[in-house]
N, C-alpha and C positions, 0 to 999 in steps of 0.2 A: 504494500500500500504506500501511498504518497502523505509523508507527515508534514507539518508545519509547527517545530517550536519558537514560541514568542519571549525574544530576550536577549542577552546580548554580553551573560557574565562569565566566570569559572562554572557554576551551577550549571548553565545553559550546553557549556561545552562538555560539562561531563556527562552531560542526557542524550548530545548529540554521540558523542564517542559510543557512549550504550547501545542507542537504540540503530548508529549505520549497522553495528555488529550483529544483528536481528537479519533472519532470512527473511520476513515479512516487510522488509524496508524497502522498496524501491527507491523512490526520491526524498533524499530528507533536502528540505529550508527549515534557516533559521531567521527570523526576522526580529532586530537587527542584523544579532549575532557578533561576531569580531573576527580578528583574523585564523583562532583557533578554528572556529567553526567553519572557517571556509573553505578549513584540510577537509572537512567530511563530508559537508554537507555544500547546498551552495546559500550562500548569505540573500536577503532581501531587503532592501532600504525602507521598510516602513518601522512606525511606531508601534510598540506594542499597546496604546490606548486609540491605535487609529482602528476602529474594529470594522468600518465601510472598507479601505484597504485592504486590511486581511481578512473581512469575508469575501470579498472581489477576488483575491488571490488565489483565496482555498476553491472557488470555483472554475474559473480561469486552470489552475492546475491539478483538478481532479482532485487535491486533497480530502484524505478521510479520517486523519486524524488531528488533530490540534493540543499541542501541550503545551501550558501556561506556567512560563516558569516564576517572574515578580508577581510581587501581593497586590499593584496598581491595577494593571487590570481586571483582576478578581474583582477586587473590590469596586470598582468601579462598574460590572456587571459584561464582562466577556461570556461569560456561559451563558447568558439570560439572551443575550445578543445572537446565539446563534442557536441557541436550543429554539427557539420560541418563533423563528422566520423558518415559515417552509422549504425553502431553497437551501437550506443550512443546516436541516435539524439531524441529517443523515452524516453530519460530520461527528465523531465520536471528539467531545470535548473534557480534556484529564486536568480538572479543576473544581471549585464549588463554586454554586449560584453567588450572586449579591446577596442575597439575606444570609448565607452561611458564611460568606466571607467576612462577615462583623461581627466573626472571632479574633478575626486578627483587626478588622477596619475599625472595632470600638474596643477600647479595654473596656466599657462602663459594661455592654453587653456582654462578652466573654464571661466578667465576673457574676452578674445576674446569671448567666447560663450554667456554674460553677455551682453557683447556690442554690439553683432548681434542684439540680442532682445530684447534689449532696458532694461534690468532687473537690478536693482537698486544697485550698490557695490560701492567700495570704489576709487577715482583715483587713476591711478597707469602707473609706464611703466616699461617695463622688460628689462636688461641686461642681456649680457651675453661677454664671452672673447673678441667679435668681435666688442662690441661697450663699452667695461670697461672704455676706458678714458672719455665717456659722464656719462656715469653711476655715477662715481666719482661726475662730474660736479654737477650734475643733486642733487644727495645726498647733494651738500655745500648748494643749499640754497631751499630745503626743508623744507616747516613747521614742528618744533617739536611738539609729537614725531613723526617718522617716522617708518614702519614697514617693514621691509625685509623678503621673505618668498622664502626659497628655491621653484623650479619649483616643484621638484619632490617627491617621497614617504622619510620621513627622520624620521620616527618612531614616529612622535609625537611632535621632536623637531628641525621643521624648521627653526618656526615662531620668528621671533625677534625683542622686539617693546625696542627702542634706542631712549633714552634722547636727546643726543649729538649729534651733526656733527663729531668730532672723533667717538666716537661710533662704529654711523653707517659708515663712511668709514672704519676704523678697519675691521667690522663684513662681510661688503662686501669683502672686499680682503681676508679675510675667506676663505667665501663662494665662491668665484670665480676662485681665483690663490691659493687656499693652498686646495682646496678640505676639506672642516671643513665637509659636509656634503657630501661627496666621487659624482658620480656622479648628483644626486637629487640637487645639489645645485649646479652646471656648469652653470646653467640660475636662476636670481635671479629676482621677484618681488619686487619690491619697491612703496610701499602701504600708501596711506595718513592715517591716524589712526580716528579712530570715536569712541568719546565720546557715552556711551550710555548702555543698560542693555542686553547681551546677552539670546540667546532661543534657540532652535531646534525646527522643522518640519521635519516631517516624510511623503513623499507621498508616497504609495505604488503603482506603476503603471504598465501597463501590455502593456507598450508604445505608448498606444493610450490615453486608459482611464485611471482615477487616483482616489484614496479615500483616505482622509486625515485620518492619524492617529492621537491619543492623541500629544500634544505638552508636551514639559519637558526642564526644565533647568537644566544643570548641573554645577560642581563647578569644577573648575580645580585647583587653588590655593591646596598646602598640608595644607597650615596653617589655626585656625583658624580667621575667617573675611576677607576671602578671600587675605591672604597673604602668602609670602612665594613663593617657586619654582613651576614651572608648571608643573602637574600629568598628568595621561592619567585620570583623575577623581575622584573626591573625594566621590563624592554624585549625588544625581539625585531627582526634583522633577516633578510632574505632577499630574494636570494642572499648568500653568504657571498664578498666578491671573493679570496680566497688561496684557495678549492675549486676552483682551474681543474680543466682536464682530466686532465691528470697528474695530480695530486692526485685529485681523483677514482677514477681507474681503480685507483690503489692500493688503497681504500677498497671499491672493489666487487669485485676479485679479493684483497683478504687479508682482508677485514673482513666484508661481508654476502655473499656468496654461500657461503664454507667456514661461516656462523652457520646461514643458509637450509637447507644440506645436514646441520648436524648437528643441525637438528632434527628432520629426517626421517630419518636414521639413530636418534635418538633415541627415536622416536615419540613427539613430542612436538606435540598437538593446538592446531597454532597457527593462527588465520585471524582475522588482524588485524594492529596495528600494530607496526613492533619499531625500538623508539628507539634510536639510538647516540649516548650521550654519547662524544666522542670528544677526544682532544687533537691537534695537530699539533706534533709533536716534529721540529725544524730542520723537513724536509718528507716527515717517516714520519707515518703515522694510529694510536696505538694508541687503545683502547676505555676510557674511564675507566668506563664502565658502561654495562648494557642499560634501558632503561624497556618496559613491556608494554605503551604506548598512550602516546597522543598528547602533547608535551610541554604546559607551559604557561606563559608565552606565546608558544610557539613555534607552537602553532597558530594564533595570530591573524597570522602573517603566513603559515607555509607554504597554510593551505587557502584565503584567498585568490586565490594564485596558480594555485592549481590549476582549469583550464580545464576538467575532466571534469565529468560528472555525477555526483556524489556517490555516489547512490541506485545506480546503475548498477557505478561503483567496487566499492561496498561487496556488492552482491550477488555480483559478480564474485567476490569474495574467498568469501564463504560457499558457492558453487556450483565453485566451485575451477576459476574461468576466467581466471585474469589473465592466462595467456599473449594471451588474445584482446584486452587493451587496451593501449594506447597511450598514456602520459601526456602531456598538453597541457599546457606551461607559460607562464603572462603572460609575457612577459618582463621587463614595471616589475617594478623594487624595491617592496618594501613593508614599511614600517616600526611597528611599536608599541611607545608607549610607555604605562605603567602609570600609573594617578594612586592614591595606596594612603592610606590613613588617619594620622590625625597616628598616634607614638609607635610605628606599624611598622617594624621585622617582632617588634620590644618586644611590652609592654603598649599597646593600639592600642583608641584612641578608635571606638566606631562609635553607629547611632543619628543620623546627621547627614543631615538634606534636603539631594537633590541639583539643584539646579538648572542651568538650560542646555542640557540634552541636545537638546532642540528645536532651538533657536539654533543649537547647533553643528554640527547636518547638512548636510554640504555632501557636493556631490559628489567620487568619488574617496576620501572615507573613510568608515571604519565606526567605530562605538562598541561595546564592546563591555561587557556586564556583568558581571562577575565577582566580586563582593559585596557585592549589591543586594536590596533585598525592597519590594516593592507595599506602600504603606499609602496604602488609599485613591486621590487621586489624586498623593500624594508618591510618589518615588523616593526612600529611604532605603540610608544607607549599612550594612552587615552585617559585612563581614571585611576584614583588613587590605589586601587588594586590591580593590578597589572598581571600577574603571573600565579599560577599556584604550582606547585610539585606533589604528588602523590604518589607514594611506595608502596609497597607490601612489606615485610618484615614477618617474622616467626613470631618476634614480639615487638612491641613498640621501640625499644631500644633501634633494634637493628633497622624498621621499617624509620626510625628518626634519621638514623645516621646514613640510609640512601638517600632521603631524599636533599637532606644536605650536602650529599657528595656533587648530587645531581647541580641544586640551586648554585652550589660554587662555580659553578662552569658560565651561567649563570648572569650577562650583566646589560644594564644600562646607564645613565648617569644618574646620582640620585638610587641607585636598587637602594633598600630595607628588607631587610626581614629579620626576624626572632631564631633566633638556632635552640633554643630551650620549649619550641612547645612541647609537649606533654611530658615535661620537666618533673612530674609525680609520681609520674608512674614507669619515667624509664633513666636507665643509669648513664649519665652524660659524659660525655669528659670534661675535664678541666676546663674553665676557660684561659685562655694562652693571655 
């Protein structure tokens, strides 16, 4: 079949790497996509919130499938867009509607949906203009710290965890009366903070039925030892070693299967992916939040590991078959780390030739693009995240130290990246 995925980052190239390797693949696009994507597949210049383009396209090229890989479009109403036009509705779409997507589009709703079914997060009550003078109140004698989270999509930086009672009233009048985060933060979460080691979970569901995917931790700090300002990702590992099985089973009977069920008591048109950001509090799972699709760069190591056929996966999911599969997982660890632009996740340099990528193909890893663009025959750098590396290893140790053998080969002006991601669970060397 003829696919179209919609996006343009490391995420988007490691779905495309996936799914050309599918015998059910004829033509993949990627729209935008980067220069990664252009090895596989072939790139298309549209927007992914242009949904008259890419439903013209997917007709125009026979496409039957469409995979969404950013939360924008979701949320914005892509599924609804092509479920619901006759000329479209025969394209299998691997995403959730708008009303399901204001898991990830509203914290206010996520947590209301948390509290319907009883599923484990953090206390919290929401403000907004109409109730600001409690909101204040409410903020003075909060436990420190205390976490405010715009309602809405704010690119990554809603979230705001405040030492102080100035602080967070400061950060509130922000976000409320000065519009810091334009409308996304008109309604603001006010969130008790939890000590504890963050994870991700991956369900892939077809609204009814569901199959867990690999688990992965990623690193958000730029610095390294996890300090420094908060990135869209530094790194990624998987398996998670503290997600044993215990652990585990708490997480699929309190966490995804009461989520699974209440969004079908909901009707809520889901057939796709449903991220749990989650924390481990001593050895409880609550939910620090949902994502509506794949993390990043957390996909560059869970879809690695994942031994199915993608194409087959994903159709599963649109035909509402998944009790009929089976998840196959590698057993290696498989590590990425990020190489990102000088001055990121700041004011961040790009425009910089990349060289190496050739040299540095070795087996066992992948490279993956994620803010890249074709000039000619250069590789140019585009956005603050620029590269990923993703290994296998027997264990994280060893899958660390490929893929930094790899990154060192590795350069543009300005490279970064962390050489200590999963620095807890795997034994490093020195630093020189």
């Amino acid at each position: 079949m003829n696919i179209l995925i919609a996006g343009s980052g490391g995420r988007e190239h490691a779905l495309a790497w996936k799914l050309k390797q599918s015998h059910l693949c004829e033509q993949l696009y990627i729209a935008p996509g980067n220069a990664g994507t252009g090895t596989v597949g072939t790139n298309v210049p549209i927007s992914v919130t242009d949904f008259a383009a890419l439903a013209a396209f997917c007709i125009k090229n026979q496409v039957e499938m469409l995979v969404v890989g950013p939360e924008e479009p979701l949320v914005k109403g892509i599924y609804d867009h092509f479920t619901t036009n006759p000329s479209l509705s025969h394209i299998m779409v691997i995403g959730p509607s708008k009303q399901a997507a204001k898991l990830e589009g509203s914290k206010a709703f996520a947590k209301e949906f948390m509290q319907r079914h009883d599923i484990p997060t953090a206390g919290y009550r929401e403000f907004d203009e109409t109730n600001y003078p409690e909101g204040t109140e409410y903020i003075k004698t909060h436990p420190l710290p205390v976490v405010l989270k715009a309602d809405g999509l704010a690119a990554g930086k809603g979230v705001i965890i405040c030492t102080n009672h100035i602080e967070a009233l400061a950060e509130f009048e922000l976000m409320v009366q000065q519009a810091k985060f334009g409308d996304a933060g008109k309604k603001v979460v006010i969130e008790e903070f939890l000590t504890g080691i963050e994870l991700s979970v991956f369900a892939l569901t077809d609204g009814k039925n569901y199959v867990l995917l690999p688990e992965a931790k990623d690193y958000k700090r730029v610095g390294k030892g996890d300090t420094g300002a908060n990135t869209g990702g530094m790194g990624a590992v998987s398996p998670v070693p503290f997600a044993d099985e215990i652990f585990m089973e708490k997480v699929i009977t309190r966490i995804v299967e009461p989520s699974i069920k209440g969004l079908q008591k909901e009707n809520l048109d889901y057939k796709g992916v449903v991220f749990f950001g989650l924390i481990k509090v001593k050895d409880e799972p609550f939910v620090i939040e949902y994502n509506c699709r794949f993390g990043d760069p957390e996909t560059e190591v869970v879809i690695p590991r994942v031994e199915n056929d993608l194409v087959e996966l994903f159709t599963a999911v649109a035909q509402q078959r998944l009790n009929e599969i089976t998840i196959k997982v590698n057993p290696q660890a498989a590590v990425t780390v990020v190489a990102v632009s000088s001055g990121y996740p700041g004011n961040y340099q790009a425009g910089k030739s990349i060289s190496g990528l050739e040299d540095a193909a070795i087996e066992g890893s992948m490279i993956f693009h994620a803010g890249t663009t074709q000039e000619g025959t250069e590789v140019i750098s585009k956005g603050g995240r620029v590269l990923t590396v993703t290994s296998y290893g027997d264990n994280i140790t060893d899958a660390v130290g490929q893929s930094m053998y790899v990154m060192e080969n590795l350069f543009f002006d300005g490279i970064y990246y962390r050489d200590d991601i999963g620095y807890e669970f795997a034994t490093l060397p020195p630093s020189a």
